[in-house]
C-alpha positions in Angstrom: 87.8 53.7 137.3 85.8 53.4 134.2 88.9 55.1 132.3 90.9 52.3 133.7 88.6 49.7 132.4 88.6 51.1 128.7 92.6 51.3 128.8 92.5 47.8 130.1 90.4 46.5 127.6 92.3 48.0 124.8 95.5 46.2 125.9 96.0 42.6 124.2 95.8 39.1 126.2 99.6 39.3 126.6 100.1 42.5 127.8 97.2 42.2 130.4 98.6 39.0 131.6 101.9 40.7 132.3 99.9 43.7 133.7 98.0 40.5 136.3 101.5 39.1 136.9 103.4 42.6 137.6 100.6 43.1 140.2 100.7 39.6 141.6 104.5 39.8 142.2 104.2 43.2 143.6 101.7 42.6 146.0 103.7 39.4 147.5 107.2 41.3 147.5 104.7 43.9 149.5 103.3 41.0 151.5 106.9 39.8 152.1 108.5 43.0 153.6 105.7 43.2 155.8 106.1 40.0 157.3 109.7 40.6 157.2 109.3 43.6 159.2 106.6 42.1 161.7 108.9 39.5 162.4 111.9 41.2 163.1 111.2 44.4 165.0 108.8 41.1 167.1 112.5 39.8 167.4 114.4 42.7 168.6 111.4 43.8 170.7 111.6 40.0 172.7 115.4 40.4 172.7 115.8 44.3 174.3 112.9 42.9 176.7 115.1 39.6 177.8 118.0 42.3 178.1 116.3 44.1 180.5 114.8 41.7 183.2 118.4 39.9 182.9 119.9 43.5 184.0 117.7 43.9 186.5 117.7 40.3 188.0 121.8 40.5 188.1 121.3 44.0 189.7 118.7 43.5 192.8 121.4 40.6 193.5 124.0 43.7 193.9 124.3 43.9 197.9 125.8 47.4 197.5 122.5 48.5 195.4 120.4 46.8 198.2 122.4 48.7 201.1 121.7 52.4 198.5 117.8 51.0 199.6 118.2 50.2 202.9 119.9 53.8 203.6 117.7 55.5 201.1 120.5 57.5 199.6 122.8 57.5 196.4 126.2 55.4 196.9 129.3 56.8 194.7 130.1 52.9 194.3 126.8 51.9 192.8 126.6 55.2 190.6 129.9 54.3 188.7 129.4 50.3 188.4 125.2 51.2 187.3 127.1 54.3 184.8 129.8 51.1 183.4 126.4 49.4 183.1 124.4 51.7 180.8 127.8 52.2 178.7 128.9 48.6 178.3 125.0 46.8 177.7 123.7 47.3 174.4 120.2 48.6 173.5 120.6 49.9 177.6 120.1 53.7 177.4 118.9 54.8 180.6 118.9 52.8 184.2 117.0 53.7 187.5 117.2 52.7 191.0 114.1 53.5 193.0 113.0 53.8 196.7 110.1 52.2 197.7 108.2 55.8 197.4 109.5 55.5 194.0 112.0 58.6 194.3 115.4 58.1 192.0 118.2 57.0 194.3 120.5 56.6 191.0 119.4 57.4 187.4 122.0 57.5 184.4 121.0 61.2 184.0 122.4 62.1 187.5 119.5 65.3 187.6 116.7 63.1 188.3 118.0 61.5 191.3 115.8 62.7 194.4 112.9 63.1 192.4 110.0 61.0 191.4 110.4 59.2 188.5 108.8 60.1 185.6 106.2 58.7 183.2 103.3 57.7 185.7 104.1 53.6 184.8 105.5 53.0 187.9 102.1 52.6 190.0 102.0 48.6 189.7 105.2 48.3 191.1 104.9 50.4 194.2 101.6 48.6 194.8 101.9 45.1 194.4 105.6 44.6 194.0 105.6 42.9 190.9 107.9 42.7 188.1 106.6 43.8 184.5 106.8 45.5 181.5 105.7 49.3 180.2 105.9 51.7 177.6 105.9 55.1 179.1 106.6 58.9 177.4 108.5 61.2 180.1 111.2 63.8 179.5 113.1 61.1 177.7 110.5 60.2 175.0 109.2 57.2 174.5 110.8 54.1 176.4 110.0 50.9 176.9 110.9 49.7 180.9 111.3 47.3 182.9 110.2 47.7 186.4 111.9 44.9 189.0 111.0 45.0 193.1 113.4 44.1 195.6 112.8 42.0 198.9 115.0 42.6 201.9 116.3 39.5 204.2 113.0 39.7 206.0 110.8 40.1 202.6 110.0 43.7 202.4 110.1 45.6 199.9 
């Protein structure tokens, strides 16, 4: 530090205000793209998250997806309009349909149905039945999920 100090004192009143300045601008441009950055990945976090509980509310609505409960077993009619689903919804990789036991009665990779789903997030939900958010790592990686219940006629779950 003290070299920098001697080399800054040698410099003229000029050239260390355009040194000050330099900084100054740097630092905001710095400041700028962090905001910048803050703000939009906050953006595209709220939008992905909207994205998903909209799926999901149009999709517990589904009386074919609500029968695949009932009988507790996959449904060729719900896998291929839930597989049109994952390819035509952006920012929608991966799409699960659960029991109440939590066991995959469709999932967009077809080798996880009849298995537990993955991730250990999925406690709240089987518990008190309510809708939220999660970040969970499984085979996948990291996602971010969206975990929706669904009431029968008779409000079971």
């Amino acid at each position: 530090m003290n070299a920098f100090l001697r080399f800054f004192n040698k410099l003229s009143v000029r050239k260390r205000a355009h040194l000050y300045y330099s900084f100054i601008i740097f630092l905001t441009v710095i400041i700028l793209l962090a905001t910048t950055y803050q703000i939009f990945f906050g953006r595209l976090t709220e939008s992905i998250d909207d994205n998903m509980k909209n799926v999901s509310t149009v999709l517990v609505r589904n009386t074919k997806i609500r029968e695949m409960i009932q009988e507790g077993k996959s449904n060729p009619q719900v896998d291929s309009f839930c597989d049109d689903c994952v390819k035509k919804i952006n920012n929608l990789n991966i799409l699960a349909i659960c029991d109440k036991n939590g066991i995959c009665l469709y999932h967009s990779d077809r080798s996880y149905v009849g298995k537990h789903i993955a991730g250990g997030d999925d406690g709240p939900m089987l518990l008190t039945h309510q809708s939220y958010y999660s970040v969970s790592a499984d085979f996948l990686g990291r996602q971010r999920r969206y975990y929706h219940a669904i009431q029968d006629k008779q409000g079971h779950f």
